[in-house]
N, C-alpha and C positions, 0 to 999 in steps of 0.2 A: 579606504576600508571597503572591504565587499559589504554588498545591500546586505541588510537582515531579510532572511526568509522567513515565510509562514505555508502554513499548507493553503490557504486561500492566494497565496502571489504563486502558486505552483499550479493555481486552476480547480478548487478545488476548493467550495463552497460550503463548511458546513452548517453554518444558520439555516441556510437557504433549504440546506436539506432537511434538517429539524422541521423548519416550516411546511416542506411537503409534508411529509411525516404525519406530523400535529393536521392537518388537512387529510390525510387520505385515514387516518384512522376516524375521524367525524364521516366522512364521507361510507368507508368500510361498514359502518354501524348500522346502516339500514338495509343492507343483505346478510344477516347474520341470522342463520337457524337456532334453532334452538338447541342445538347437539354441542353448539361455539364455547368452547371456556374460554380460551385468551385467543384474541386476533390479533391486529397489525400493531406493532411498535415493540414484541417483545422480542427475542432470539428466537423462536420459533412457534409458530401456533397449536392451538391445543381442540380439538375436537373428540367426539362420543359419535359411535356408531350409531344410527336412529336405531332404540328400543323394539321396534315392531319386526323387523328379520329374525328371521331363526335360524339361517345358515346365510348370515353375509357373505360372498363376496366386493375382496375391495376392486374397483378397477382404474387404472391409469392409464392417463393419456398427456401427452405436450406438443406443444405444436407452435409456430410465430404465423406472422402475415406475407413473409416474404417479401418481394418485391412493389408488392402492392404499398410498401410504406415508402417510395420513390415518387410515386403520384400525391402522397398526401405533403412532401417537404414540397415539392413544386407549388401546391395549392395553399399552401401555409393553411392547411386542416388537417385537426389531428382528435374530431370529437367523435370518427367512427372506425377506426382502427381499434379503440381498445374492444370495441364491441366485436370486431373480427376477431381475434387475437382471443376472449372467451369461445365464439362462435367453433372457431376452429377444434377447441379442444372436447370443449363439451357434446358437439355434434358425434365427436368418434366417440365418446365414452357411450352414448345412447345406441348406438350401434348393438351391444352387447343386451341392451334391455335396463342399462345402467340408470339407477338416478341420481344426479352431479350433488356433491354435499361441499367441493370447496372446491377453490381456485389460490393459484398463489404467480403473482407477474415476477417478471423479468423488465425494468428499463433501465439500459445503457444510453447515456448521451456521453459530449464530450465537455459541454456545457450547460447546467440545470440551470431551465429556463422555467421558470414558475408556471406561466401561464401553459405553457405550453405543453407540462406534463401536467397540470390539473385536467384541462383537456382528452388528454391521453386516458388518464388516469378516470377521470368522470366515464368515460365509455364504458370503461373497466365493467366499473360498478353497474352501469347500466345492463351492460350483458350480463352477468350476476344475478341480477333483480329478475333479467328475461330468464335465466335457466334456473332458476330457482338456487342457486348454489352461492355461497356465503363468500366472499373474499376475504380468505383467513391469514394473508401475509402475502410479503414479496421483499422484492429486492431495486432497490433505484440505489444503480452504479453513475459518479461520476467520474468520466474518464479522461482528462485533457489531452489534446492530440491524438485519440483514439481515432474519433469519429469526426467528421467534415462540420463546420459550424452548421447548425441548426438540424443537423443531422440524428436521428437514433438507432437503437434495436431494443425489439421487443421480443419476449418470449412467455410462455403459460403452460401451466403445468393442472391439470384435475384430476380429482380424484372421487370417484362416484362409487357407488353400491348397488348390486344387486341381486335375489334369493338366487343359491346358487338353483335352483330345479326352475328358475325362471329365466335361464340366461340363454341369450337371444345369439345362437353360433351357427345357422344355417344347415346343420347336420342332418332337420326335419324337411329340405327341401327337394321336392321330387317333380321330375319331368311333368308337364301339364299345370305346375301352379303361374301364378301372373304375375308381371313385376306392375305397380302402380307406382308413379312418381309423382313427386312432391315438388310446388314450383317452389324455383331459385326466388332469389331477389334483383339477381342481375349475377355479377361475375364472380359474386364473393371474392373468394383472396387465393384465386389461382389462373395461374397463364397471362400473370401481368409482365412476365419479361418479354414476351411475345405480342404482347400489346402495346405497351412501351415504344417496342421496335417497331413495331407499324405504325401507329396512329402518332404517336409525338415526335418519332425521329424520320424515320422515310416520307409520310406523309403532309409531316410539319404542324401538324392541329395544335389547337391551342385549349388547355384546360378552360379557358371562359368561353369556347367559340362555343355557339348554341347550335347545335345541329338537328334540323330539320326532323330526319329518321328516329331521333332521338327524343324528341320533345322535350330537351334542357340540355343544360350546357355539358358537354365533356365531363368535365372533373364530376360535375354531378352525380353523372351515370356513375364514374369509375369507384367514384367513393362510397357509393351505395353498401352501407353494411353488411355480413356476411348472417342470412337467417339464421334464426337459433331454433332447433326443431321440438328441444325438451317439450314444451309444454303443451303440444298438440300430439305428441306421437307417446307418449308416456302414459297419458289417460284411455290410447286405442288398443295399448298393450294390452288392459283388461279388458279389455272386450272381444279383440280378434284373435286368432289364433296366427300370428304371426310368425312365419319360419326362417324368415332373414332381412338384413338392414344395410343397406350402403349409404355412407358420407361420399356424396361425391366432390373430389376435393382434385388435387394435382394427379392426372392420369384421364381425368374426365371420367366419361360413363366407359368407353372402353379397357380402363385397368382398374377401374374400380370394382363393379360387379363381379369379379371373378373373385375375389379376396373371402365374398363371402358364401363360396359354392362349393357344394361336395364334391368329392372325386365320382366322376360320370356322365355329371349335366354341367350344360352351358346352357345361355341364354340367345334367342332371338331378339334383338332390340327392333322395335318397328319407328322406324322415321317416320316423322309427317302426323304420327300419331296423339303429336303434344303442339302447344303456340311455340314456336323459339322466337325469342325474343329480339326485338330490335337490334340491339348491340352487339348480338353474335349474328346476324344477317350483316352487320355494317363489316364488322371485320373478315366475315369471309368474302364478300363482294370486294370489298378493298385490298384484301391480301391474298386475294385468287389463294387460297386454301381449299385442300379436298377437304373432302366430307370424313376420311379420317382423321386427320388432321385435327379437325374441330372436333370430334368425338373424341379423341385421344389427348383434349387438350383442355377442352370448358367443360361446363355441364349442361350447357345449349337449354337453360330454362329449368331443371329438373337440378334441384339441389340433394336431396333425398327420396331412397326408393326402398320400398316395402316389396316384400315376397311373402305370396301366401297362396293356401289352396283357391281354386275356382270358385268351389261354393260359400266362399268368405268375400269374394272379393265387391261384389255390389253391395251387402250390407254395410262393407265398410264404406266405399264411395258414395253411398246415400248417407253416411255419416258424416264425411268430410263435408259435404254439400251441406247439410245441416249446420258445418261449425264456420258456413262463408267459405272455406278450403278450396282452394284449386287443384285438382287431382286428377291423374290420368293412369288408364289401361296403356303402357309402353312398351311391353312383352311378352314372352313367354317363356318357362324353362322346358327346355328340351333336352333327351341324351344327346353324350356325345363328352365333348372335350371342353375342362374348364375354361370355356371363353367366352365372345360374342360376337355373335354372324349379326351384320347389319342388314335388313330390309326396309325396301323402300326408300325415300330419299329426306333430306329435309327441303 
């Protein structure tokens, strides 16, 4: 007689999933605004616009970690990718002048491994807690045979507000204002396939080897979470008169900065004008990369950049100083052609 089947002998666990569940809705409950009517465990979540706009705009953004979730199955960590994975999305919605009111994930395994997506999952919420944004639902798929054993994907979806006569579109930016950048925290979650390819396969390093340049071990560095800008650059909106915003994300500082410039002007980027960091000296030393290259690939230390007039721009850096901030004068906008002329070197 053929075995009797069940959906669990076909790979497919559903207590287990119950049990996330019953866990990530405890967990969900302490980034919940006040706008929250129903969050995580029902068919869909339920929120209220905050009361205090008078012409909301909604804004939406989604985004995953990419390859950067190769380095965390190698290290068997997975407690700061889901913090990338908010990082990511809510970083572009603030772009706009946006402030994030929910999140909702994406995890596909092939096998729900308890620990392993509370892990994931705990990040979540942490980034949540950092953007001030509520995690109002998601979705944990188990997949058998999709994905390689201890393998996943992750994806996030946000969704923020902003007064539309407050929304942050670059349109105010004219030749002579500064770009001030905002430091990274190391790589975030972009140009890991190119890191990958150098440092773990051509080079052969090893996630625990401790290097020198580095002051801790590989995986360290690599894992390092993707910053979350909300709650520093949200509060300077009211004060400065800010006329543009870049996430610098996959494209680096060279395809980013242009996405948010008028038809006219481009920017000067001045090299040398900011610390780049250890881990991007390590890999352009090692993987004899030009100086575009890296430009058009990381964020060489500057995770986010503001654009604003001149006579704005120390008041705000005396501010950032004030709030402990790391912040640097990185260029200027000039006529000319949506792009950026590099100067100088790193």
């Amino acid at each position: 007689m053929r075995e009797k089947l069940d959906y669990a002998a076909a790979g497919v666990d559903i207590d287990a999933a119950n049990r996330l569940v019953a866990r990530i809705k405890e967990m969900a409950r302490s980034t919940y605004r006040e706008e929250v009517l129903a969050g995580v465990g029902g068919f869909a979540g339920l929120s209220l616009l905050p009361a205090r706009f008078r012409q909301p705009v909604l804004v939406a953004s989604t985004d995953g970690v990419g390859t950067k979730l190769k380095v965390a199955f190698l290290a068997q960590r997975y407690d700061t990718i889901g913090i990338d994975l908010v990082a990511m999305c809510v970083n572009d919605l603030l772009v706009t002048g946006a402030e994030p009111l929910f999140f909702l994930d994406y995890l596909a395994v092939g096998k729900l491994e308890l620990q392993q997506a509370e892990a994931v999952l705990a990040g979540i919420v942490a980034g949540c807690s950092d953007a001030g944004c509520a995690l109002l639902g998601g979705e944990t798929a188990e997949m058998p045979g999709f994905y390689a054993p201890g393998e996943l994907e992750l994806a996030g979806f946000a969704l923020g507000v902003v007064e539309r006569d407050r929304i942050v579109d670059g349109k105010k930016i004219r030749p002579g204002e500064v770009l001030v950048g905002l430091a990274s925290s190391g790589l975030h979650a972009n140009g890991f396939s190119l890191v990958r390819k150098l440092l773990l396969e051509l080079l052969g390093l090893s996630l625990e080897q401790r290097l020198p340049e580095l002051g801790c071990a590989l995986g360290e560095e690599l894992l390092r979470p993707t910053r979350i800008y909300v709650p520093l650059v949200l509060p300077l909106l009211e004060r400065f008169a800010v006329h543009g915003m870049a996430h610098i994300t996959g494209g680096g500082l060279i395809d980013n900065l242009p996405r948010v410039l008028p038809p006219g002007v481009g920017v000067e980027l001045e090299l040398g004008s900011w610390p780049v960091p250890p881990i991007f000296r390590l890999l352009q030393e090692r993987g004899n990369l030009t100086t575009t290259d890296m430009c058009r690939t990381f964020n060489l230390g500057i995770g986010y950049v503001l654009i604003l007039p001149e006579e704005e721009t120390d008041p705000l850096l005396a501010y950032l100083e004030a709030q402990g901030e790391k912040a640097y004068r990185i260029g200027r906008v000039v006529e000319g052609v949506q792009g950026v002329k590099l100067q100088g070197s790193l």
